[in-house]
Each structure stands twice: as structure tokens, then as C-alpha cells.
C-alpha positions as CSV (number, residue, x, y, z in Angstrom):
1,X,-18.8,18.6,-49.2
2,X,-20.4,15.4,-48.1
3,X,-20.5,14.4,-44.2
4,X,-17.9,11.6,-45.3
5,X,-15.7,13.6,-47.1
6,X,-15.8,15.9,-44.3
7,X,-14.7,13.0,-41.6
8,X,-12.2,12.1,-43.8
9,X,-10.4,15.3,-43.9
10,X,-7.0,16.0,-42.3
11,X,-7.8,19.1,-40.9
12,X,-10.9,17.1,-38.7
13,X,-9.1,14.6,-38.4
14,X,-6.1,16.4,-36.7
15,X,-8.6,18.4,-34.6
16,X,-10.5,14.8,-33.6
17,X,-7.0,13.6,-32.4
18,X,-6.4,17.0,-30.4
19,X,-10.3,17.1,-28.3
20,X,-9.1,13.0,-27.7
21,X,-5.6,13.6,-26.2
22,X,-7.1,16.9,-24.4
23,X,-9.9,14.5,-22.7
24,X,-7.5,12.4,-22.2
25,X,-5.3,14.6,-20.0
26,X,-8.4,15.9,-18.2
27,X,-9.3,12.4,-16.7
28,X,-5.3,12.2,-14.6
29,X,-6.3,11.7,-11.1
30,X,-3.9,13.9,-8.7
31,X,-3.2,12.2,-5.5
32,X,-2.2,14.8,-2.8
33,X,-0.5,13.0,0.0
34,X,0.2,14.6,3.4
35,X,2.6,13.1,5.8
36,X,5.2,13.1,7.9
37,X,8.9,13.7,6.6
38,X,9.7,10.7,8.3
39,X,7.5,8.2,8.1
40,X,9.1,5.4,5.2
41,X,5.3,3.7,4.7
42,X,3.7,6.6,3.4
43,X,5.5,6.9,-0.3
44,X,5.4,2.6,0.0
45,X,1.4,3.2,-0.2
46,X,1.8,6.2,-2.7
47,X,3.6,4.0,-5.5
48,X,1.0,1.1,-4.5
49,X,-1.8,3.4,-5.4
50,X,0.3,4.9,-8.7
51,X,0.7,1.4,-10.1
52,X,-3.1,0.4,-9.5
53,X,-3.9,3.6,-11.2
54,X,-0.4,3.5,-13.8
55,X,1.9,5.7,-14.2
56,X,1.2,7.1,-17.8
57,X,0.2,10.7,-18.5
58,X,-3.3,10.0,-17.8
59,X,-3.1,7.8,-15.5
60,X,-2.1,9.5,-12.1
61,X,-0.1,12.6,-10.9
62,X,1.1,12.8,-7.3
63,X,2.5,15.3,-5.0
64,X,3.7,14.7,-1.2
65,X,3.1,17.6,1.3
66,X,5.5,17.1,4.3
67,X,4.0,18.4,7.3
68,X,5.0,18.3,11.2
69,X,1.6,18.3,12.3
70,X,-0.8,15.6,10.8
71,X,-3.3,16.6,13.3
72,X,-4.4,19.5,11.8
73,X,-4.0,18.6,8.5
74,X,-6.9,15.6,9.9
75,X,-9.0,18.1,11.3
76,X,-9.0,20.5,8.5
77,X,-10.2,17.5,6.0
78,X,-12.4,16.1,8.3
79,X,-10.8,12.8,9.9
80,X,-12.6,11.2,13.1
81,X,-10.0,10.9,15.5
82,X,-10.3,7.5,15.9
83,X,-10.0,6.8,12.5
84,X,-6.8,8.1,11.6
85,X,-3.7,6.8,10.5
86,X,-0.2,8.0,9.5
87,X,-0.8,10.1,6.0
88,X,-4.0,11.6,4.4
89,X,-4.4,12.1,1.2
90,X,-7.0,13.4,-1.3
91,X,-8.2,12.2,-4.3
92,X,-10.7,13.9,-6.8
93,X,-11.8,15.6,-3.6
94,X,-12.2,12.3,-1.5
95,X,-10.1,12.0,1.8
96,X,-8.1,8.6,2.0
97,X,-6.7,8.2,5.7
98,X,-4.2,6.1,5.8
99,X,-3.2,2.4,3.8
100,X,-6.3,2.3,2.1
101,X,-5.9,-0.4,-1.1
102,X,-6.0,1.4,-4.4
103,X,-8.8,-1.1,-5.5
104,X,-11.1,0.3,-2.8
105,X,-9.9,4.0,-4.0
106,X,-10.7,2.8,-7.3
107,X,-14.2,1.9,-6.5
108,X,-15.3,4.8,-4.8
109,X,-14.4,6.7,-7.5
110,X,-16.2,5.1,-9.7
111,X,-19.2,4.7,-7.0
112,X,-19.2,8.1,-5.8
113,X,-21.8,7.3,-3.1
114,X,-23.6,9.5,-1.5
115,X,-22.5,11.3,2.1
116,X,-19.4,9.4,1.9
117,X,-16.0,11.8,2.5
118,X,-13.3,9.4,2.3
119,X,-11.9,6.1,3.0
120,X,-9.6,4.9,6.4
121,X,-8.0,2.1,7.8
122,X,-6.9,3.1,11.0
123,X,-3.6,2.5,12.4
124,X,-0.9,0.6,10.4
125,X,-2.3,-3.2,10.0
126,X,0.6,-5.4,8.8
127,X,0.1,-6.4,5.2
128,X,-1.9,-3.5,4.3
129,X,-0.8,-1.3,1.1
130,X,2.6,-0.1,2.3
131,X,2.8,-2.3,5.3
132,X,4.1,-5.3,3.6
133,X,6.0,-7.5,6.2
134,X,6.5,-11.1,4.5
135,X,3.3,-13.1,4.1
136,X,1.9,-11.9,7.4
137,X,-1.3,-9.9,6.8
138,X,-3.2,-8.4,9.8
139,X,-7.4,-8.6,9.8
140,X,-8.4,-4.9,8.8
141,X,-11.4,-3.0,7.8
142,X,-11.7,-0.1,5.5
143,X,-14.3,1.9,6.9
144,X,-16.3,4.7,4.8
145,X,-16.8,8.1,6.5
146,X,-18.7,11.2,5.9
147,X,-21.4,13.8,7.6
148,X,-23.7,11.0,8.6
149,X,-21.7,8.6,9.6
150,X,-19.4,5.7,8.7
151,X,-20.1,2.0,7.7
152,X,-17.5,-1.0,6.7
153,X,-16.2,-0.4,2.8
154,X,-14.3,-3.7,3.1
155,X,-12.7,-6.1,5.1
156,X,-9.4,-8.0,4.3
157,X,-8.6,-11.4,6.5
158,X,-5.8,-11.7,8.6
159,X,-3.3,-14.9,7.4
């Protein structure tokens, strides 16, 4: 059997589609999301991250963990104090404090740079991914975080 006649056989061809929708599956990013059971802004900035990263099969999965005590669930993932904000979550092993854009998650995912942990914006800035109030948008910085330190990711002007 020829190399083309071999391509062009169902059987490969079935087993072709299989390996595709299995690599496919394999590439979902999970986003773990620990927060309080009361706090309305979290799940806002969860379905801002699921529809940057869509909501189809292999697109994203998510899961809330509702905890009482956020401090620890910080400390145990490694978030300066002075850095934190209302949730945590993790992503493909990253730490994302608080209402981090999707876009930056996006990029640092596809950056993977090295000595970098996670992503924060500390506090709550109006008009930051889940703190949408209007048009008003507060001046913010995500900052980058990790064993050696921390530097500016990027900065969104106020309006």
C-alpha cells in the first residue's frame, strides 16, 4: 500500500481525527478560583476571564473554591501581602491575585517568563475586570511577582 493510499484510508483517517480532538482537549486551561462566599466581584472577573479565553470545550474550565480565610489560601500560593486582592486564582500553575485582565493572563501564558509566579493588581481599582462601575476607570498597575522580585506587567489609565 502506497503512503497516499494509506492517508486516504478511513481507518487513519478516523484515528487522525481522534489524536486531533484528544490534543484538543489537552490544551483547556482550568482556572481555580478561590474566594470569599460573599464577595459578588469575584465570579464578575471569572466570566471576564472565561469569555477572553471562550467557553468551548477547549477553551477554559473553571471551578470556585469558597473559603473563609483568603489569608492563608495567599500565603500558601505565595502572595506578598501588599499585593493582594479579594480572590486568587491559578492558572496552568500561575497565581492571579485579584482583577487581573484576561489579556494580561493571556500573555503570560503565552510568555511564560522566567521567575515570574503570578499576576496582581492589588485592591479593587474601579473599572478593572469585575469592577465595572459606568465609564469610571481607576489608574491601576498589574504588577508581576515571583522569588526575585516583582516589576510592572502593565498599566491601564484612569478616565
Amino acid at each position: 500500500m502506497t503512503l497516499s493510499a494509506l492517508t486516504r484510508s478511513p481507518l487513519v483517517l478516523s484515528l487522525g481525527l481522534a489524536l486531533t480532538a484528544c490534543a484538543g482537549a489537552a490544551q483547556a486551561t482550568e482556572i481555580a478560583m478561590y474566594r470569599d462566599p460573599n464577595c459578588g466581584c469575584c465570579l464578575a472577573w471569572l466570566d471576564h476571564a472565561k469569555s477572553w479565553f471562550g467557553e468551548a470545550e477547549d477553551g477554559v474550565t473553571t471551578r470556585t473554591i469558597e473559603s473563609q480565610n483568603l489569608a492563608s489560601v495567599k500565603e500558601e500560593f505565595g502572595v506578598p501581602a501588599d499585593l493582594a486582592s479579594c480572590h486568587t486564582a491559578i492558572v496552568e500553575g500561575y497565581v492571579i491575585e485579584g482583577h487581573v485582565p484576561a489579556a494580561d493572563v493571556q500573555r503570560l501564558l503565552a510568555e511564560r517568563p522566567e521567575g515570574v509566579t503570578g499576576l496582581a493588581v492589588p485592591g479593587m481599582p474601579v473599572g478593572s475586570p469585575g469592577m465595572e462601575m459606568g465609564d469610571r476607570k481607576d489608574a491601576y498597575q498589574v504588577i508581576a511577582f515571583g522569588p526575585e522580585g516583582r516589576a510592572v506587567w502593565a498599566s491601564y489609565p484612569a478616565s
